[in-house]
C-alpha positions in Angstrom: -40.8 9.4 -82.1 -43.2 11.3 -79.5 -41.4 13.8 -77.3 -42.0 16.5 -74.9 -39.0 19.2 -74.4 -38.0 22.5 -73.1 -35.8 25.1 -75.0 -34.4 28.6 -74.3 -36.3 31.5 -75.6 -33.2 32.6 -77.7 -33.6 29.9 -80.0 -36.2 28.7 -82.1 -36.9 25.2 -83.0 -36.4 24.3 -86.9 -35.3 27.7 -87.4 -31.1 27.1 -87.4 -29.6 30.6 -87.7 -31.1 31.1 -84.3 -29.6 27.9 -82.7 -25.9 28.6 -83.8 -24.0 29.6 -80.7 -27.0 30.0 -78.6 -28.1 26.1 -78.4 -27.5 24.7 -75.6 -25.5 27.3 -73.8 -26.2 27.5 -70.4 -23.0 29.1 -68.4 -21.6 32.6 -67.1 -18.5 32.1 -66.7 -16.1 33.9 -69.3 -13.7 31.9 -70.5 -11.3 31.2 -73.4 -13.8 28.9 -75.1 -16.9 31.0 -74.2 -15.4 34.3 -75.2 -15.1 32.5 -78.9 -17.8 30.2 -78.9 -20.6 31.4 -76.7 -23.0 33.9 -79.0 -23.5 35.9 -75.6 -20.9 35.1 -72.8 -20.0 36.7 -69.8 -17.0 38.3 -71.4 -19.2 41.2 -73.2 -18.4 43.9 -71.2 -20.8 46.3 -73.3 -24.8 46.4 -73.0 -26.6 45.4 -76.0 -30.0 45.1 -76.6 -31.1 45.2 -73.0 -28.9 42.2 -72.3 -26.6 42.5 -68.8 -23.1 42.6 -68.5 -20.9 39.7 -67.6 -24.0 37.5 -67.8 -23.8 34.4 -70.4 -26.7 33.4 -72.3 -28.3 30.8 -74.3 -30.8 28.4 -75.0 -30.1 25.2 -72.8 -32.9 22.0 -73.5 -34.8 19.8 -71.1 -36.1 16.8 -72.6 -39.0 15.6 -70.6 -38.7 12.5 -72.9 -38.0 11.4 -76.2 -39.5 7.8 -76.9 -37.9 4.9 -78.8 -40.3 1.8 -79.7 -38.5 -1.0 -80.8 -37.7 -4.3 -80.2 -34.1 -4.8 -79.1 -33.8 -5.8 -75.8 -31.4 -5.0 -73.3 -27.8 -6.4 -73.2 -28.5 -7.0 -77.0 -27.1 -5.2 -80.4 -26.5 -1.2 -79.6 -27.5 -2.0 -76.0 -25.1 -4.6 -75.2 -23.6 -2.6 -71.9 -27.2 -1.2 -70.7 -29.4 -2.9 -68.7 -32.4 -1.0 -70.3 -33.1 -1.2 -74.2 -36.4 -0.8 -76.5 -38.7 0.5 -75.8 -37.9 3.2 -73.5 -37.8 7.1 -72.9 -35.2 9.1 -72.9 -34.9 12.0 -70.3 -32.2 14.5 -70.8 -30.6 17.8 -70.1 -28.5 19.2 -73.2 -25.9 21.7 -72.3 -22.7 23.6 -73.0 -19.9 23.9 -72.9 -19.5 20.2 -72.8 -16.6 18.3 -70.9 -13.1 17.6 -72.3 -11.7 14.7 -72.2 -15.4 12.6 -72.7 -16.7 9.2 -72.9 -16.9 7.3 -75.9 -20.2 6.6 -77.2 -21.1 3.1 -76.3 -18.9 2.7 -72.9 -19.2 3.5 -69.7 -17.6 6.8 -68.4 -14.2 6.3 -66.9 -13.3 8.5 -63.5 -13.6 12.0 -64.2 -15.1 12.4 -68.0 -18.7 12.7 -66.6 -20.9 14.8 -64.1 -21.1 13.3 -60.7 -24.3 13.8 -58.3 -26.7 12.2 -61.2 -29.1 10.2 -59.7 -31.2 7.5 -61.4 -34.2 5.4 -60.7 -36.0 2.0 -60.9 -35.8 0.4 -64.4 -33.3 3.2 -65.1 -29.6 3.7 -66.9 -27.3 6.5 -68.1 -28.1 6.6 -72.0 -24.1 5.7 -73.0 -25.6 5.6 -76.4 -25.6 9.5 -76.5 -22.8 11.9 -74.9 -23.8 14.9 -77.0 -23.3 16.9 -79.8 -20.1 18.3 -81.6 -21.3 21.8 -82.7 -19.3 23.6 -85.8 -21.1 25.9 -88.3 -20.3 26.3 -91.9 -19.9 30.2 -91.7 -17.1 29.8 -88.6 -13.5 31.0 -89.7 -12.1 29.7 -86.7 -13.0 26.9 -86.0 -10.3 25.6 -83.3 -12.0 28.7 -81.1 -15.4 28.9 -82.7 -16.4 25.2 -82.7 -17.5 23.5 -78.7 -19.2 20.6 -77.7 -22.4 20.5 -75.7 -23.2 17.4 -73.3 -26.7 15.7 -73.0 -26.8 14.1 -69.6 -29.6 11.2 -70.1 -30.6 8.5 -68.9 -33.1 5.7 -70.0 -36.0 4.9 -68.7 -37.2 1.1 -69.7 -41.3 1.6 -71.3 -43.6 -1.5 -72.0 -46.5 -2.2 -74.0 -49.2 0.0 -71.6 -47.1 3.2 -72.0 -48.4 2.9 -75.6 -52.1 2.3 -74.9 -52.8 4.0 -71.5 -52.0 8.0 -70.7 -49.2 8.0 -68.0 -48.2 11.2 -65.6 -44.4 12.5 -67.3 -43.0 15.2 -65.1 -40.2 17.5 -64.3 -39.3 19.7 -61.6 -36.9 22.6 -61.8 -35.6 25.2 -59.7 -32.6 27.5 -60.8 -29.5 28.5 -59.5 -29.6 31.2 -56.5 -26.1 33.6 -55.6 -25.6 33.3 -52.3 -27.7 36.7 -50.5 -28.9 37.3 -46.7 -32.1 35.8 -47.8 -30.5 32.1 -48.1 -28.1 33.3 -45.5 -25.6 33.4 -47.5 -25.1 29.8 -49.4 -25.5 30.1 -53.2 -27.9 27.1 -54.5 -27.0 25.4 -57.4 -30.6 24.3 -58.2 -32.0 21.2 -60.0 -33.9 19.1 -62.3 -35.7 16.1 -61.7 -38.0 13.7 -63.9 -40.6 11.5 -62.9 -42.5 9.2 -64.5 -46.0 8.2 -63.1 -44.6 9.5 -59.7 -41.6 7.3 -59.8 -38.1 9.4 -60.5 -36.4 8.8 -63.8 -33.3 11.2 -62.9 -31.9 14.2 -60.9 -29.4 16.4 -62.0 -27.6 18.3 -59.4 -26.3 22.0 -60.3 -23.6 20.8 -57.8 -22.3 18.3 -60.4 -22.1 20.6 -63.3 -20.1 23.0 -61.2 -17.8 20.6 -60.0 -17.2 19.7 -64.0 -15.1 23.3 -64.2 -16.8 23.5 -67.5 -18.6 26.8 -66.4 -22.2 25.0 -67.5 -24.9 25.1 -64.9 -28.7 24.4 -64.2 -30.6 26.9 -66.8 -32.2 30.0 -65.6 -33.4 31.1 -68.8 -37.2 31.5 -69.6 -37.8 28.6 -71.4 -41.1 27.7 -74.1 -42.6 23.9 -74.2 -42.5 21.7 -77.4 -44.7 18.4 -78.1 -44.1 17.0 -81.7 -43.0 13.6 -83.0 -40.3 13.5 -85.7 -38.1 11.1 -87.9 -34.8 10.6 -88.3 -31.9 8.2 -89.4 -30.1 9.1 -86.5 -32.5 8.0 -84.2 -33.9 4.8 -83.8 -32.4 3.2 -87.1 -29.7 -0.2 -87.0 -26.7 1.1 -86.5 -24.9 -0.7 -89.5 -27.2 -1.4 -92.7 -28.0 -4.9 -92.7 -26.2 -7.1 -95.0 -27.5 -7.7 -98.7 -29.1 -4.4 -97.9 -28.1 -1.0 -99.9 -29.5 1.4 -97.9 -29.8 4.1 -100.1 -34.0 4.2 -100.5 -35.8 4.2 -97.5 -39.8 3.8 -99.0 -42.4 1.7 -96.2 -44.4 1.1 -99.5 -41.4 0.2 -101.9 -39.7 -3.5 -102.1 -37.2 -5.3 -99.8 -34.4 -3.1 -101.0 -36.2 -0.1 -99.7 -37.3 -1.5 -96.6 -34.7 -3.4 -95.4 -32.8 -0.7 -93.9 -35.9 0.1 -91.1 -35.7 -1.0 -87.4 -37.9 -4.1 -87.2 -41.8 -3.1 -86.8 -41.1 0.5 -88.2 -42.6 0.2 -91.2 -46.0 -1.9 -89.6 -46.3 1.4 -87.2 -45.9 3.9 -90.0 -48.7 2.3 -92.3 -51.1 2.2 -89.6 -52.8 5.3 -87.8 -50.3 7.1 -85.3 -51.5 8.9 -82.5 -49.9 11.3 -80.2 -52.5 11.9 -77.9 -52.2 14.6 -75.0 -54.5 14.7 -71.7 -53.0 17.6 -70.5 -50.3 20.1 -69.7 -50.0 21.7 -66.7 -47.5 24.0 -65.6 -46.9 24.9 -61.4 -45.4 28.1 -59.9 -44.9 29.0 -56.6 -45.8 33.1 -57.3 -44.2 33.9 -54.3 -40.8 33.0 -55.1 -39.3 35.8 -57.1 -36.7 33.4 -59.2 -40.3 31.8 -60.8 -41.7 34.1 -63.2 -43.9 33.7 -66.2 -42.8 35.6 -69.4 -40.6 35.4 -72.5 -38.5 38.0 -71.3 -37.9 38.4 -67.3 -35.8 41.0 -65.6 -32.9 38.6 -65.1 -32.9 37.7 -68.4 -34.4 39.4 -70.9 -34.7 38.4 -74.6 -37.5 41.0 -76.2 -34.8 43.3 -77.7 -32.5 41.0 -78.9 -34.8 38.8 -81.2 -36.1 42.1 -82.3 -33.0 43.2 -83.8 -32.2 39.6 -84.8 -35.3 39.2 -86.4 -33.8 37.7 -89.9 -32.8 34.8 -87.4 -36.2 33.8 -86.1 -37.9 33.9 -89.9 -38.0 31.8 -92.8 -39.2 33.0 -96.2 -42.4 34.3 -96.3 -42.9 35.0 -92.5 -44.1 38.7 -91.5 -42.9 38.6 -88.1 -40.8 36.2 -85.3 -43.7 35.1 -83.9 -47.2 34.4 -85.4 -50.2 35.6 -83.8 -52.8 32.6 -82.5 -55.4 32.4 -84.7 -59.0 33.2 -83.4 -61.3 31.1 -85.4 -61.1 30.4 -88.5 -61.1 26.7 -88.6 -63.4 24.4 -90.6 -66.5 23.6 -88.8 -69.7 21.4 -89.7 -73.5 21.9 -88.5 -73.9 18.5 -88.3 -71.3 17.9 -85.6 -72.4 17.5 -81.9 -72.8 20.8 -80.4 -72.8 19.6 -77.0 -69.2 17.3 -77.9 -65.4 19.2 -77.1 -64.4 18.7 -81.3 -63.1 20.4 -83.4 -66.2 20.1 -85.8 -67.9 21.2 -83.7 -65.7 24.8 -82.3 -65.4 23.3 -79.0 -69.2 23.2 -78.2 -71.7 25.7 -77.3 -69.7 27.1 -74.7 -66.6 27.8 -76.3 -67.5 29.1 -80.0 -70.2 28.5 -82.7 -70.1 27.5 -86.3 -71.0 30.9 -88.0 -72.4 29.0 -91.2 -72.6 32.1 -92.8 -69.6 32.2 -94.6 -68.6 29.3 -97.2 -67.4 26.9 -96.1 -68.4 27.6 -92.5 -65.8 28.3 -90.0 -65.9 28.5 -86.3 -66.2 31.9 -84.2 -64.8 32.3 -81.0 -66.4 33.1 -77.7 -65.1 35.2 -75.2 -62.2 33.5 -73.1 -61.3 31.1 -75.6 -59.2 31.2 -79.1 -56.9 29.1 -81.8 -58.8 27.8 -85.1 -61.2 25.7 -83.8 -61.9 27.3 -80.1 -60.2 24.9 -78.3 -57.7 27.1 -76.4 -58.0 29.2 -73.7 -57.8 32.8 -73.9 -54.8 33.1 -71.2 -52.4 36.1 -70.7 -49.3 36.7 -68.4 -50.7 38.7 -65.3 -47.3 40.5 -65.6 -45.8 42.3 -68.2 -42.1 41.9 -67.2 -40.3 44.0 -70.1 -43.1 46.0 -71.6 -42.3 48.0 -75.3 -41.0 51.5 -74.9 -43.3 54.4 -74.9 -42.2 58.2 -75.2 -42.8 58.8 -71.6 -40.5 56.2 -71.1 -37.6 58.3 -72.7 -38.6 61.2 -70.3 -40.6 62.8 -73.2 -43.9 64.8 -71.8 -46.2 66.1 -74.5 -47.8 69.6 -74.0 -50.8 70.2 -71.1 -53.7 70.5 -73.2 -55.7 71.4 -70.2 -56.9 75.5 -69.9 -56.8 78.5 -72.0 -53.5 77.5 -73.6 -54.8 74.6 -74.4 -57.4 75.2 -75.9 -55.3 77.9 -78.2 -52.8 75.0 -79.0 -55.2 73.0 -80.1 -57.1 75.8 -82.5 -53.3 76.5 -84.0 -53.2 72.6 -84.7 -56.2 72.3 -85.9 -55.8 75.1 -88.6 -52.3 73.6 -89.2 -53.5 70.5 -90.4 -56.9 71.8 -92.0 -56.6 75.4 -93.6 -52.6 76.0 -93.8 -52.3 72.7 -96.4 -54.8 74.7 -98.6 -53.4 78.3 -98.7 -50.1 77.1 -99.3 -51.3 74.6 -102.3 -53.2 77.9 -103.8 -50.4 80.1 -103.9 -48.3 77.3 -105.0 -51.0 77.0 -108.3 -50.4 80.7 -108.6 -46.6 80.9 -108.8 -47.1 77.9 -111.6 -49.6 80.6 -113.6 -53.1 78.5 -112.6 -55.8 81.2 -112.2 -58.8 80.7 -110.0 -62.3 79.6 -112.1 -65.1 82.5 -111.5 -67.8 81.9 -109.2 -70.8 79.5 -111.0 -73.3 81.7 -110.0 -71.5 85.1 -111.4 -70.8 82.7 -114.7 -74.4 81.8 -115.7 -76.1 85.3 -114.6 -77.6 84.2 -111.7 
C-alpha cells in the first residue's frame, strides 16, 4: 500500500531499537505510567544530552494517508459497522499513552473510551477497524510498568477508481500546542491537525480532546521528518480469517491455488502488473514569523542532535558509518543517448541541472551547482537557520593565544621550531644513547 506519514525525529523508521519507548509518545505530563514506560518523560529531573527538564519526549506519527485497494464494500465482511469500505485512505494520528478502558476493535466506542472533539468529513468514518497498538519489548523486565498502549485516532476516507489514475491534492495542517503567555493573553492553545483531501476535510483532531482524555497525550510539537514508501503486510489489507479449503501457510502470486488463495481478491492481478507510486510534488508551508514554526532536526524547544549522537548504536544497522547518510551528489547511471533537454534520470535532469560526464565507465551524471542526489534531480536546499549548531572551543569559553604583534610573531617562531627542529635533536641524541654514531661527511669520505 502507498502512504505518506510524519514521524518524530527521535525515531527512525525500520530501525526498531530507536522506536522502543520513543514511538509514538507524545505527552509531558509525568506520571506513574510515563515515569516507567516513557524513554524520556517529564519525570527526569536531570539534564541529559541537551534535553530539558520536566519535558516528555518522543516520536508521535501523522499519517497523511495509508491506502487500501480492494474490493469489499461497505457494510460488508470486516466493514460490516462502517459506512465506508475498499478502497479508501486512511488518515491518522498515532499516539501515547493510549486510553484505558478502550474500544474493541470492530465496534463502535461506548461513552468515554474515545477522544471527543474529532471531527469527520464527507464520505468519511472513524476507522473502528484500528484502535492502536499494544507496545511491549522483549528486553522489558517489568512489564506491568514498562509495557503502554498508544492510540491511532483514524478515520477513513472512501477512494474510487480516479484516485488511482489521476494525481489528487492530500494535505495536512498542523499547529502545536502554545502555554498560556501575555502574547495569547493568557489562554494556553491546545493546537491541531487537520487532513484534507482535494480541499475537502477528511478529519480534525482537536488538542482539546486529547487533554480532556487525562491520558497526558497531546498534539506533537516535536520536529518531525516526511516518509513516502509503499509496503506489504499480512496485517494489512489481508481476509481476516483464511478462507476455507485454504492453508495459508505459502503466500507465492506465481505459485498454485494453495499459495494464492489466502490474498485479498485482485491482489495478486495488481502485484504482477507494473505498480506505480507516482509523486507530483511535496510542498511544505511555514509561516516564518511565528516562532512555534521552525525548520530543523533539532529546535530550541526540543532538541534531538545530542541525544542520537550518544545513541548512535540505535539509529545504525550493520554496516552503516554514521546515523544519517550523506545525499549523494551524482553518481547515478546516465546515457548520451537520452534527451538532454527531458527532466530523466538518463539524462541528469537535463542541461540545466547536471551533465553525463561520459568519461568515466559506465558514465555517471555530475551535478551542477544548486542541485544534488544520484541523478541531479534534487535541489541543493539548506536550513537558513542552524538552530543547535556543534560545539566549538570558543563555545566552552576557551580563547586561543593573540597571534597578532611582536609576541606573536615569537610564539609562532617557538612553534614552528617545536614541530620542525626539536623532533630531530631529540631523535639524534636518542641514536646516541643507543650507541649509533653519525656517518662522516661524503665529501670528507671520498677526498674531495
Amino acid at each position: 500500500w502507498p502512504a505518506f506519514w510524519l514521524l518524530g525525529n527521535l525515531a527512525r523508521h525500520t530501525y526498531v531499537g530507536s522506536s522502543e519507548h520513543v514511538w509514538p509518545w507524545s505527552s509531558s505530563v509525568c506520571t506513574d505510567k510515563s515515569r516507567t514506560a516513557q524513554l524520556v518523560s517529564a519525570c527526569d529531573r536531570v539534564e541529559h544530552y541537551g534535553l530539558h527538564t520536566g519535558v516528555g519526549r518522543g516520536a508521535p506519527e501523522i499519517d497523511v494517508f495509508e491506502v487500501q485497494a480492494g474490493s469489499i464494500k461497505a457494510n460488508k465482511g470486516a466493514f460490516l459497522k462502517m459506512p465506508v469500505g475498499q478502497p479508501f485512505m486512511s488518515s491518522s494520528y498515532q499516539v501515547a499513552p493510549g486510553r484505558i478502558p478502550r474500544p474493541g476493535e470492530g465496534w463502535w466506542p461506548a461513552p468515554g473510551q474515545w477522544y471527543n472533539n474529532l471531527t469527520g468529513g464527507m464520505n468519511t468514518s472513524m476507522n473502528i477497524i484500528f484502535y492502536g497498538t499494544y507496545n511491549h519489548f522483549r528486553d522489558d523486565t517489568n512489564p506491568a510498568e514498562q509495557d503502554y498502549w498508544s492510540d491511532a485516532i483514524s478515520y477513513n476516507r472512501q477512494l474510487n477508481e480516479s484516485h488511482f489514475g489521476k494525481f489528487h491534492k492530500y494535505r495536512v495542517e498542523w499547529e502545536v500546542p502554545e502555554e498560556a503567555s501575555k502574547k495569547n493573553n493568557y489562554t494556553k492553545s491546545y493546537g491541531y491537525i487537520r487532513w484534507f483531501l482535494d480541499g475537502e476535510t477528511v478529519l480534525e483532531v482537536k488538542g482539546e480532546g486529547l487533554n480532556a482524555s487525562g491520558t497526558g497525550a497531546e498534539i506533537s510539537s516535536e520536529p518531525m521528518y516526511m516518509l513516502l514508501n509503499t509496503a506489504i503486510s499480512s496485517q494489512w489489507g489481508f481476509p481476516e480469517k483464511c478462507p476455507s479449503n485454504c492453508p495459508c501457510k505459502t503466500y507465492n502470486c506465481r505459485g498454485g491455488y494453495g499459495e494464492t488463495c489466502g490474498f485479498s481478491e485482485g491482489f495478486c492481478d495488481m502485484i504482477n502488473k507494473p505498480v506505480e507510486y507516482k509523486i507530483n510534488y511535496v510542498r511544505v508551508y511555514q509561516d516564518k514569523n511565528d516562532p512555534k514554526q521552525k525548520v530543523g532536526c533539532s529546535t530550541p524547544e526540543r532538541p534531538t542532535r545530542k541525544f542520537i549522537e550518544a545513541h548512535k548504536e540505535k539509529y545504525m544497522q550493520k554496516g552503516d558509518l554514521q546515523p544519517l547518510k550523506p545525499i549523494q551528489n551524482g553518481g547515478g547511471e546516465c546515457s548520451v543517448a537520452a534527451p538532454m533537454n527531458a527532466t530523466l534520470p538518463q539524462s541528469c535532469g537535463g542541461t540545466t541541472r547536471g551533465k553525463c560526464d561520459v568519461s568515466r565507465i559506465p558514465p555517471t551524471c555530475s551535478c551542477l551547482s544548486n542541485w544534488t542526489g544520484p541523478y541531479c534531480l534534487s535541489q541543493a536546499a539548506h536550513d537558513d537557520v542552524i538552530w543547535d549548531p556543534v560545539e566549538t572551543l570558543a563555545d566552552l569559553g576557551f580563547r586561543g593565544p593573540n597571534l597578532k604583534g611582536p609576541m606573536g610573531v615569537m610564539l609562532a617562531a617557538f612553534i614552528l621550531f617545536a614541530v620542525t627542529v626539536a623532533p630531530i635533536v631529540l631523535n639524534n641524541k636518542k641514536k646516541r644513547r643507543k650507541g649509533y654514531s653519525r656517518v662522516p661527511d661524503y665529501e670528507r669520505l671520498v677526498g674531495a
